[in-house]
Kinemage of the C-alpha trace (Angstrom):
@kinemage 1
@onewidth
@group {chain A} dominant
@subgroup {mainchain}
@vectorlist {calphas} color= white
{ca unk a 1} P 0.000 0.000 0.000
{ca unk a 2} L 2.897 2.344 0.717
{ca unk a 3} L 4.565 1.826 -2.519
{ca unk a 4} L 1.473 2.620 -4.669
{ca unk a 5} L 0.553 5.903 -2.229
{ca unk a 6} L 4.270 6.829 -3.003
{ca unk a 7} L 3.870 6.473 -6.675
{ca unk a 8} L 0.697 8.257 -6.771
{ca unk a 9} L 2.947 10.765 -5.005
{ca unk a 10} L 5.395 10.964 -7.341
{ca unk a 11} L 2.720 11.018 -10.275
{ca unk a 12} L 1.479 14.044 -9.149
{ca unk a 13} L 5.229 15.833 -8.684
{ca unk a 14} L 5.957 14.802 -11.796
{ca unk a 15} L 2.930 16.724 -13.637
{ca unk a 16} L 3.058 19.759 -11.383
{ca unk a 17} L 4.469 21.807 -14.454
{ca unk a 18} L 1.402 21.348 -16.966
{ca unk a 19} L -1.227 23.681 -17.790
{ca unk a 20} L -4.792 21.941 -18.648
{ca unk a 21} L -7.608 24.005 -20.404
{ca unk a 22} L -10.847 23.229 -19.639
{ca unk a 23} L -13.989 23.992 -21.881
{ca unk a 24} L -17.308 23.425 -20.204
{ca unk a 25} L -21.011 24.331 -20.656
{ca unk a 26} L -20.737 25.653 -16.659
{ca unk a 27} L -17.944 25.467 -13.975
{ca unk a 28} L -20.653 25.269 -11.019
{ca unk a 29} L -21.061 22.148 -9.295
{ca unk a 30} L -19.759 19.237 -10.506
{ca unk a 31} L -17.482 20.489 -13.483
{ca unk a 32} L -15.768 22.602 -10.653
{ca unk a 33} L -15.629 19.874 -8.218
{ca unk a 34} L -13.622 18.139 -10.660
{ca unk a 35} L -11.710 20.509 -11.892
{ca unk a 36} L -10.780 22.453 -8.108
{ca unk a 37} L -9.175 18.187 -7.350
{ca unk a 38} L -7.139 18.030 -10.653
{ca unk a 39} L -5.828 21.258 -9.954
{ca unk a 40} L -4.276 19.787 -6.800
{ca unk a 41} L -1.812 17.805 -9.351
{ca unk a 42} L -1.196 20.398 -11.975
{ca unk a 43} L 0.103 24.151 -12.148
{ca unk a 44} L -2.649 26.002 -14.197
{ca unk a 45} L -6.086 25.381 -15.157
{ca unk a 46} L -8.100 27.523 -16.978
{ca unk a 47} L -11.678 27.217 -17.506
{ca unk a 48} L -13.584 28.675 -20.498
{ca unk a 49} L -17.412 28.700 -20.028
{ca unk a 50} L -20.200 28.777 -22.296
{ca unk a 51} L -23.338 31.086 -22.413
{ca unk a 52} L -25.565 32.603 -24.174
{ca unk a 53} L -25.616 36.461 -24.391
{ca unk a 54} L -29.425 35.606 -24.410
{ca unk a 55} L -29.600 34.851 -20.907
{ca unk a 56} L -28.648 38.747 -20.060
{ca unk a 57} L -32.485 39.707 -20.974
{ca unk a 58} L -33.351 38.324 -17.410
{ca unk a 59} L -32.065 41.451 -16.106
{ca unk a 60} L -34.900 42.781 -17.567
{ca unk a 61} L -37.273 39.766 -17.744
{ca unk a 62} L -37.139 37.361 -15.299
{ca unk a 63} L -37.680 34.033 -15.971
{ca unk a 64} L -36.607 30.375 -14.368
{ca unk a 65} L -35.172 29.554 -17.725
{ca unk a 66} L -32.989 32.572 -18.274
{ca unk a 67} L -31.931 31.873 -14.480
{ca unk a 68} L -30.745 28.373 -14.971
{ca unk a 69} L -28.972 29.076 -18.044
{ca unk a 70} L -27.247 32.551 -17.253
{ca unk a 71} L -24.017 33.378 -15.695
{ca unk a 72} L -24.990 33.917 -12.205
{ca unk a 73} L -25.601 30.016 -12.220
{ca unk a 74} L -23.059 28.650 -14.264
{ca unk a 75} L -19.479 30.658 -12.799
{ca unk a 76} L -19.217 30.954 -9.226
{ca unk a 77} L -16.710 33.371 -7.569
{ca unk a 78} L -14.954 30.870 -5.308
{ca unk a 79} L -12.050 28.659 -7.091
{ca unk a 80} L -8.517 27.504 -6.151
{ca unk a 81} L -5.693 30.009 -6.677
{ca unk a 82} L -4.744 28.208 -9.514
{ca unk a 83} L -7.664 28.150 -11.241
{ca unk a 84} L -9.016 30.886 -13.699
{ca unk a 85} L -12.520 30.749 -15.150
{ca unk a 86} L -13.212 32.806 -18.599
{ca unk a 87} L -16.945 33.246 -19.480
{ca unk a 88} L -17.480 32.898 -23.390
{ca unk a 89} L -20.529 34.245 -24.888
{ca unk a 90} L -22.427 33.098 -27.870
{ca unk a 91} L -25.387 34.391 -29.285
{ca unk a 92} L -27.996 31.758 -30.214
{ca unk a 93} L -31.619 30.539 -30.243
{ca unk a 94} L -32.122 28.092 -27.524
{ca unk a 95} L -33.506 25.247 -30.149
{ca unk a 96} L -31.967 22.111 -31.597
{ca unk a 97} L -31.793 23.422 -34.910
{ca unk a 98} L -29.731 26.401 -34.331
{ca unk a 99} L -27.775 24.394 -31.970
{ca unk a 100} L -26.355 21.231 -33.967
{ca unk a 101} L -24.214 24.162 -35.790
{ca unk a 102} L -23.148 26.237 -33.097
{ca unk a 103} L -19.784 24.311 -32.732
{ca unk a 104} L -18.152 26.503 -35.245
{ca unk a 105} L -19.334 29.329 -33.210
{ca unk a 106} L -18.448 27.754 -29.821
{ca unk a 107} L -14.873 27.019 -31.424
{ca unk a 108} L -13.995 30.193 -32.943
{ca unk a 109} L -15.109 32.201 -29.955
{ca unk a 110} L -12.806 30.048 -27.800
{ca unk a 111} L -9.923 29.981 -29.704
{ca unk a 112} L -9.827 34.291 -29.721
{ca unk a 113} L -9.993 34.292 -25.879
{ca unk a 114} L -7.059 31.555 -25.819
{ca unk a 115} L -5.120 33.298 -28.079
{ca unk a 116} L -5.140 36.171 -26.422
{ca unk a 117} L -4.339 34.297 -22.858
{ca unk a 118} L -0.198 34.260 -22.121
{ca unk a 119} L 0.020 30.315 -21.433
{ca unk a 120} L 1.310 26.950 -23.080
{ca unk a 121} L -1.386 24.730 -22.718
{ca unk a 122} L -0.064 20.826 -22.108
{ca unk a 123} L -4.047 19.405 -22.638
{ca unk a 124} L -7.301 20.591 -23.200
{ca unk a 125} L -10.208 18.795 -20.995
{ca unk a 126} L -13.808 19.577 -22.313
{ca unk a 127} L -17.439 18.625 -20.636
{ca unk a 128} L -20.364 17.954 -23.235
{ca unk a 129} L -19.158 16.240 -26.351
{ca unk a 130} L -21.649 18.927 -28.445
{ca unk a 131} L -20.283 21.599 -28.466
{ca unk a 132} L -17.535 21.530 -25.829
{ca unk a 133} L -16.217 18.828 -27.346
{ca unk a 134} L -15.907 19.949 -30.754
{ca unk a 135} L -13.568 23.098 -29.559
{ca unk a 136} L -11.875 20.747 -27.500
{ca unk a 137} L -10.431 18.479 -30.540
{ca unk a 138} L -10.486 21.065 -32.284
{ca unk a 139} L -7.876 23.227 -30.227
{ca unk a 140} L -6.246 20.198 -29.541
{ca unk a 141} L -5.551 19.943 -33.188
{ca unk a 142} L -4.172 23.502 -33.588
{ca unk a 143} L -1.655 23.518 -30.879
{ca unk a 144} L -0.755 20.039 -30.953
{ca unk a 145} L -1.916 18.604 -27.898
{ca unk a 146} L -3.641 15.805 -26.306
{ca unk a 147} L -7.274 16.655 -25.857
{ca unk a 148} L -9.855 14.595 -23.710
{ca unk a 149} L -13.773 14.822 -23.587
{ca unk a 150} L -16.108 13.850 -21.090
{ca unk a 151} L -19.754 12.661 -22.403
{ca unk a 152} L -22.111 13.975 -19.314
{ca unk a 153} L -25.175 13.900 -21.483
{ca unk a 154} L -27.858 11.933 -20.441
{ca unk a 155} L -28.619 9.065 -22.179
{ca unk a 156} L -31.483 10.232 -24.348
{ca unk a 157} L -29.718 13.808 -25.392
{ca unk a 158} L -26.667 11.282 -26.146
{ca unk a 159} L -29.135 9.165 -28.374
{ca unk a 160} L -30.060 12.473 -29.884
{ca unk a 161} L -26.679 13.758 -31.040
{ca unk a 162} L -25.781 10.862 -32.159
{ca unk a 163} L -28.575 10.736 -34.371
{ca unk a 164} L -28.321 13.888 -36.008
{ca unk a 165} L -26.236 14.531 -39.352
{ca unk a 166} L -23.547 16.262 -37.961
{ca unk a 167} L -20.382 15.845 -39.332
{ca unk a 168} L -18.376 17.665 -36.810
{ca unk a 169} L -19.949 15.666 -33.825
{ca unk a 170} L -18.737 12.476 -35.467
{ca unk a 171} L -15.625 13.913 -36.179
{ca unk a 172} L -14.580 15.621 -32.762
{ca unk a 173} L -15.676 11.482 -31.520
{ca unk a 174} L -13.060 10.243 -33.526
{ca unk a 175} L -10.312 12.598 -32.907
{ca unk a 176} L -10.344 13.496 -29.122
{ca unk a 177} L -7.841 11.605 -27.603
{ca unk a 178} L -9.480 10.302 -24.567
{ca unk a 179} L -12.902 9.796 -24.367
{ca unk a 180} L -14.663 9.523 -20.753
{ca unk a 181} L -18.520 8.408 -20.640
{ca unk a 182} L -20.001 8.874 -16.891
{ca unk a 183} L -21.317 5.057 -17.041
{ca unk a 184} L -20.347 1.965 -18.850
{ca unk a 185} L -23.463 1.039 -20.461
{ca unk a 186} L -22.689 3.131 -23.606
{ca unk a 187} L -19.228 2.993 -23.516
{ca unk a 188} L -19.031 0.202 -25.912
{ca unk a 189} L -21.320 2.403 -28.886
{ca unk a 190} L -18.732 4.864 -28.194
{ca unk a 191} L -15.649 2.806 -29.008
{ca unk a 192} L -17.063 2.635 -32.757
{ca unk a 193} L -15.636 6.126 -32.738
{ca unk a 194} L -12.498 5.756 -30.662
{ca unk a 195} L -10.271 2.916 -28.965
{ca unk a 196} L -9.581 5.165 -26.473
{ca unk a 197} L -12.554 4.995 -24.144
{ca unk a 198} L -13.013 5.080 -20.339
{ca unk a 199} L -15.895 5.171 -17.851
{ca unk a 200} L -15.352 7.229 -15.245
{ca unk a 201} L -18.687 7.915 -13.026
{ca unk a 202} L -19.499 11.566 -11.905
{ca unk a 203} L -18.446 12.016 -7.682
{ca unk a 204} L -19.878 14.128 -4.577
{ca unk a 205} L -17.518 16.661 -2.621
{ca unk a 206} L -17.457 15.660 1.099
{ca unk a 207} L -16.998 19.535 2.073
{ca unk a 208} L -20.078 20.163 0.412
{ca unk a 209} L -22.087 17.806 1.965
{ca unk a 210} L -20.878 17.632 5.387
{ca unk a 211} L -22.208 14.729 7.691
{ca unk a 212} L -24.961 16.045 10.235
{ca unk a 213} L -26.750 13.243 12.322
{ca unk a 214} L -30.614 13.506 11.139
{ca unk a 215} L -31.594 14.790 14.096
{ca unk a 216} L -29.485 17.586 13.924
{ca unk a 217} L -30.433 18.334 10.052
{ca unk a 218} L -34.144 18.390 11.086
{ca unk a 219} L -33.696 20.853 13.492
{ca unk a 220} L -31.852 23.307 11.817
{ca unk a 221} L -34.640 22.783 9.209
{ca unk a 222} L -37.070 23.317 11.664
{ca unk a 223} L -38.587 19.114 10.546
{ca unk a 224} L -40.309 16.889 13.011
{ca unk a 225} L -38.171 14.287 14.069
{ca unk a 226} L -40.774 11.265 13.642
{ca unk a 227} L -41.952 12.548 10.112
{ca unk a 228} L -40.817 10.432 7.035
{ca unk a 229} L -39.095 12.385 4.949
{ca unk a 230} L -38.373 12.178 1.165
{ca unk a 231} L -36.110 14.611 -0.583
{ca unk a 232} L -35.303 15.292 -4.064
{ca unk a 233} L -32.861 17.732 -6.162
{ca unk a 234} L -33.169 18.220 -9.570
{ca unk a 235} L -34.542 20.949 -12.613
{ca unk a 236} L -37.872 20.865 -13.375
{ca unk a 237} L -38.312 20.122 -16.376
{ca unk a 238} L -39.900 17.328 -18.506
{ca unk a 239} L -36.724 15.081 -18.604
{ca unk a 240} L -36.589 15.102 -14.275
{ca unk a 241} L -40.672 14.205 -13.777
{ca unk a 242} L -41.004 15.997 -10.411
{ca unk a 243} L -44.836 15.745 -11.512
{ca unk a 244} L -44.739 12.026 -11.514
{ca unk a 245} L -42.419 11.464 -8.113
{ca unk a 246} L -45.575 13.896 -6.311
{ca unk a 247} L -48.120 11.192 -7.783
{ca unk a 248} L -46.349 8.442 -6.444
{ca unk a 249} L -45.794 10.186 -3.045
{ca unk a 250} L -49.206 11.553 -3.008
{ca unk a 251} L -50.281 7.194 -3.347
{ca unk a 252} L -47.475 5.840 -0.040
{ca unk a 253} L -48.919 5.060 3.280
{ca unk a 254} L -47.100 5.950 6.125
{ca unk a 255} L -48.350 5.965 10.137
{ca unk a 256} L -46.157 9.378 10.522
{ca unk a 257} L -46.127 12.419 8.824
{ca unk a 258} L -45.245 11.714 5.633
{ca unk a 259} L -42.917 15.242 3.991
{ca unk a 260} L -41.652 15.213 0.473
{ca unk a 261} L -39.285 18.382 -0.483
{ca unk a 262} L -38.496 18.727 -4.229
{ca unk a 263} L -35.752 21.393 -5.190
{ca unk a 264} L -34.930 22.665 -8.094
{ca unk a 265} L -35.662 25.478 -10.689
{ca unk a 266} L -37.141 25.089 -14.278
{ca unk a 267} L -39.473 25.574 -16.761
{ca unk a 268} L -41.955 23.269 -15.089
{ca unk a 269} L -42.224 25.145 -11.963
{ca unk a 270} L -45.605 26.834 -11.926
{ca unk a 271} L -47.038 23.216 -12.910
{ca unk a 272} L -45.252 21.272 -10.345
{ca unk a 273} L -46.465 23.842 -7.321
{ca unk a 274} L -49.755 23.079 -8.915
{ca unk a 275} L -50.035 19.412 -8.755
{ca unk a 276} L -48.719 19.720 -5.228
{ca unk a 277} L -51.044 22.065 -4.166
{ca unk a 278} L -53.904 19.130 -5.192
{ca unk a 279} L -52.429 16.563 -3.779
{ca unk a 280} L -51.367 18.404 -0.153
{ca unk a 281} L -54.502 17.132 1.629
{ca unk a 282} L -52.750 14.186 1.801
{ca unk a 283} L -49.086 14.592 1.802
{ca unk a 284} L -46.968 17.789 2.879
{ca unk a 285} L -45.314 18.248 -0.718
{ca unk a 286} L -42.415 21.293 -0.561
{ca unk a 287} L -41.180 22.536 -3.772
{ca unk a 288} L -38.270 24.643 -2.621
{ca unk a 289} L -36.836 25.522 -5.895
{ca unk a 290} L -33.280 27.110 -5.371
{ca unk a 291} L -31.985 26.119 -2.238
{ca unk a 292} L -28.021 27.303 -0.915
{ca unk a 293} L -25.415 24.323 -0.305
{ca unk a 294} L -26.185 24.551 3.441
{ca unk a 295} L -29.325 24.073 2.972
{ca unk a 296} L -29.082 21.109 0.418
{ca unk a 297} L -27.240 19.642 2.846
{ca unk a 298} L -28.997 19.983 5.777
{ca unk a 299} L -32.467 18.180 3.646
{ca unk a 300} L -29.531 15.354 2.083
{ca unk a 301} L -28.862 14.603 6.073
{ca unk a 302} L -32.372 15.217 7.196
{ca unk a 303} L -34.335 12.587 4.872
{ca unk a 304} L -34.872 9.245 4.983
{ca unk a 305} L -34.443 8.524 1.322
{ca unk a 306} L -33.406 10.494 -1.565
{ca unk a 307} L -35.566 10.252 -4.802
{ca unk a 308} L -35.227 10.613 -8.246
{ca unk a 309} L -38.233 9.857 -10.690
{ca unk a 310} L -36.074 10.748 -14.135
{ca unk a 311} L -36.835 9.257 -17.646
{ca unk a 312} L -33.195 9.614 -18.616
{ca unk a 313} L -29.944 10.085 -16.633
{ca unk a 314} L -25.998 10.183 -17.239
{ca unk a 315} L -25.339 9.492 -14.123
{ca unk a 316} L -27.081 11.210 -11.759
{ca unk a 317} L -24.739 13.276 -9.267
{ca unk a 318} L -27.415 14.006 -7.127
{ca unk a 319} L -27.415 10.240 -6.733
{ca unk a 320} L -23.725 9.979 -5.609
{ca unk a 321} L -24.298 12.920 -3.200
{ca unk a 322} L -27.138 10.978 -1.072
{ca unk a 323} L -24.881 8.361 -0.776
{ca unk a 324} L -22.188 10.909 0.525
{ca unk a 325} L -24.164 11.472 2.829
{ca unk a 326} L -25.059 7.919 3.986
{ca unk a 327} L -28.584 7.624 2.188
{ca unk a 328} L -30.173 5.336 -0.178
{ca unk a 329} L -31.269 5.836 -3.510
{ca unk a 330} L -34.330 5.656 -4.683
{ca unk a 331} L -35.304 6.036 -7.966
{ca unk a 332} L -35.804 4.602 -11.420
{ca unk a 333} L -32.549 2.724 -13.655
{ca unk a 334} L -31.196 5.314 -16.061
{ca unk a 335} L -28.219 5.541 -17.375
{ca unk a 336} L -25.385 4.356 -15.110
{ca unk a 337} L -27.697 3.740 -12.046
{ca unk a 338} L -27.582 0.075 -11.903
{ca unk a 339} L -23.715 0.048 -12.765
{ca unk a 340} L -23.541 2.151 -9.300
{ca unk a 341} L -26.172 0.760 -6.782
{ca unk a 342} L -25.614 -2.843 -7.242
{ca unk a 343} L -27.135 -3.899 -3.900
{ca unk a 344} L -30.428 -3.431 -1.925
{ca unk a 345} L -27.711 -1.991 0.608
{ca unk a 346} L -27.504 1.167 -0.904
{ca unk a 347} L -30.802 1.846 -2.677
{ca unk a 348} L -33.586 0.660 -4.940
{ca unk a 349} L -34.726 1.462 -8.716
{ca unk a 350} L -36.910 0.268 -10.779
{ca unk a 351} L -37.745 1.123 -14.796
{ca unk a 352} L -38.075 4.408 -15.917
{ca unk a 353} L -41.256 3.886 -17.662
{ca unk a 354} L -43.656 2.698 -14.532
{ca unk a 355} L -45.243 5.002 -11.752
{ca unk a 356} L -46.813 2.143 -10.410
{ca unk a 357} L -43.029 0.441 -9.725
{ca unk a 358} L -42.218 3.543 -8.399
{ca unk a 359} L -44.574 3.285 -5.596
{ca unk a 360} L -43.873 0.463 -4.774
{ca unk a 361} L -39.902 1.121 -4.398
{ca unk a 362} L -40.855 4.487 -2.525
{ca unk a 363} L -42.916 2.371 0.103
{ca unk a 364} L -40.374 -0.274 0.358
{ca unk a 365} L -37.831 2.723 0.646
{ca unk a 366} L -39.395 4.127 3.669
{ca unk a 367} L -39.780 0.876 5.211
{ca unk a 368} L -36.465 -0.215 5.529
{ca unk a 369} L -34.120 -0.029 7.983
{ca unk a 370} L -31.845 1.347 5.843
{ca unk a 371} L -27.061 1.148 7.098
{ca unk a 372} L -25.878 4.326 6.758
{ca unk a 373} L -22.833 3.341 8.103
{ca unk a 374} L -22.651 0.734 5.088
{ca unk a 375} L -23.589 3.361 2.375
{ca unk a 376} L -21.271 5.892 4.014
{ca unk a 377} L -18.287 2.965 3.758
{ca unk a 378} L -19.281 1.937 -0.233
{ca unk a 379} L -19.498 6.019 -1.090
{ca unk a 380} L -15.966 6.646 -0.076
{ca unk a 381} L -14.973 5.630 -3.659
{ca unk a 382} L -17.283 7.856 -5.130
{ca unk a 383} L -15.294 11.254 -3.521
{ca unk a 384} L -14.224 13.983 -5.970
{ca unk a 385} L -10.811 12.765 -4.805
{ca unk a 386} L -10.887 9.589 -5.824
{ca unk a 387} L -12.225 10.140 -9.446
{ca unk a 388} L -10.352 13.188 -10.198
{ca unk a 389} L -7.268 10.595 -9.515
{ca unk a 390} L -8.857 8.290 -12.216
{ca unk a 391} L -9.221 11.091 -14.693
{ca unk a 392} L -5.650 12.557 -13.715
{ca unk a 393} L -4.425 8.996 -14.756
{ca unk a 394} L -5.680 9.247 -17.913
{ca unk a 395} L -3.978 12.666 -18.270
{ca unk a 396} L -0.553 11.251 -17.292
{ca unk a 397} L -1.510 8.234 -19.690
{ca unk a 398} L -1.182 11.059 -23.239
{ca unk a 399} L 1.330 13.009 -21.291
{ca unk a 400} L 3.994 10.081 -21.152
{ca unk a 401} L 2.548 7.818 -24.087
{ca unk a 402} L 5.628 5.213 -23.103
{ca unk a 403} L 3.412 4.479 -20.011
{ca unk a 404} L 0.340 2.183 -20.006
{ca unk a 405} L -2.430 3.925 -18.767
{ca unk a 406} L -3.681 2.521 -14.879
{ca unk a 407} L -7.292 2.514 -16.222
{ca unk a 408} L -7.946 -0.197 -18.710
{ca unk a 409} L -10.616 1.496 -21.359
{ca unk a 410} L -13.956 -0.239 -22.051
């Protein structure tokens, strides 16, 4: 164990020279999780991010989707010293049309702001493989050095761009250098692309989720302590079906109080607050839209089970957070769920496609006596830590091409 801790020592020494660019749709949450770790083992990262010049109108109009899609929520002020963050704007109509050729756009607009920026990049890093990706490779390409893309997208939007006739999508797939999908299950459509493909799951930061007993959480939330409580995090929007987790709440039996907090922003807001506003003669339903980190974590520690009702999934991180925080999921099989809980120790799910299956795992949920100590123990691997070091070894993998990579790819 010593020898490999020294290595991994000596790994990191050995790389502390490199600059890494980073090109990402946002740097908040779990891009800058990431990227905050990795800059532990490197000298200079620099993050450009992506947004519309669209999204400045809700300074005049306010609206949930201008929120969720504006700077304010994508670049937050706090980031290692080493760490710059670059906004890059665009100008675009929000719809699939004008999107699928926007990587041009995204590209050219990057490549000004890095030319212009006094540093000798070593790799470029980039999150979404449309259109991240494309001005990844495509950077990559121009200065001659290894570039890597992660594939976040859930599984559907993944379905989706690989559908469409788009030329440079298929091309920035076969000329990144690294790919990294967040599960395994597609990871094998992917190497039709690339040989160079690795699944690498998405994480939780411990210092954002800090470990409160649930007593404790409940109180500072001002909870009952017998109630059964459900909590969920996620947009609201079609894709997430807050409207169909209420149903399925609004059909459990409990003999407490039975509380089920949804957070989250989105389009479907004003809908959502509806149906729970039908439904909260029987159930205390809380839509709490944007909540701080404190308070996320104080409802993660507070709850009994964390839910997720989604038709389509990466892999959630929301999912990875509960079991930071030593609670189950509970929720339906997308994406990489099944690849991650692979026991009844540390959650249930059942298809995507059945409300009536999702009762029944919600009950079940409820009733169980449920090992946080065991879930705490099987989420260690799941730290930003530990899969930052998985994605640095990839890094070190194009850096020094006379070494064989630690991770085997898919």
């Amino acid at each position: 164990m010593t020898n490999r801790i020294q290595q991994s020592i000596d790994d990191r020494d050995s790389m502390k020279d490199k600059n890494v660019l980073v090109i990402a749709h946002r740097y908040s949450h779990f891009t800058k999780e990431q990227v905050d770790e990795l800059a532990e083992r490197v000298n200079e990262i620099h993050v450009y991010v992506r947004y519309n010049r669209l999204t400045d109108l809700n300074k005049i109009i306010e609206t949930e989707t201008l929120k969720q899609y504006g700077t304010h929520d994508k670049v937050v002020d706090s980031t290692p010293e080493n760490v710059t963050v670059h906004t890059t704007p665009l100008t675009y109509l929000p719809i699939d049309t004008w999107y699928r050729y926007l990587g041009k756009h995204h590209y050219a607009a990057v490549r000004r702001q890095v030319a212009k920026n006094p540093v000798d990049f070593d790799l470029v890093h980039s999150h979404f493989a449309w259109t991240a990706g494309y001005a990844g490779a495509k950077l990559g390409e121009e200065y001659d050095i290894p570039s890597v893309l992660t594939i976040h997208e859930d599984v559907d939007r993944l379905n989706e761009e690989l559908a469409w006739d788009n030329s440079d999508l298929e091309w920035t797939l076969r000329n990144s250098d690294a790919i990294i999908r967040v599960n395994e299950r597609d990871c094998e459509r992917l190497s039709s692309f690339n040989d160079t493909v690795y699944s690498i799951p998405n994480g939780y930061d411990r210092d954002r989720f800090p470990l409160l007993e649930a007593e404790e959480a409940r109180g500072e939330l001002d909870l009952p302590h017998n109630a059964s409580i459900i909590f969920s995090l996620g947009t609201l929007i079609p894709r997430k079906r807050p409207k169909a987790l209420i149903r399925a709440v609004s059909q459990l039996e409990t003999d407490n109080d039975l509380i089920c907090a949804i957070a989250g922003r989105g389009e479907q807001r004003e809908e959502v607050e509806q149906l729970a506003q039908e439904v909260g003669e029987d159930v205390d339903i809380r839509i709490l839209g944007y909540i701080s980190d404190e308070e996320l974590a104080a409802w993660m520690n507070a709850c009994d089970i964390f839910a997720l009702a989604s038709s389509s999934e990466g892999n959630p991180t929301v999912m990875f957070e509960a079991l930071g925080c030593g609670k189950p999921y509970v929720g339906t099989n997308v994406g990489g769920v099944d690849e991650i809980i692979t026991s009844d120790e540390y959650g249930l799910h059942c298809p995507p496609n059945s409300e009536e299956a999702l009762i029944d795992i919600l009950q079940t949920g409820l009733q169980t006596d449920w090992d946080r100590d065991a879930i705490l123990e099987y989420s260690e691997q799941f730290t930003w830590e530990q899969i930052s070091d998985r994605v640095f070894q990839v890094y070190k993998s194009l850096w020094d091409q006379s070494t064989e990579p630690t991770l085997v790819p898919q």
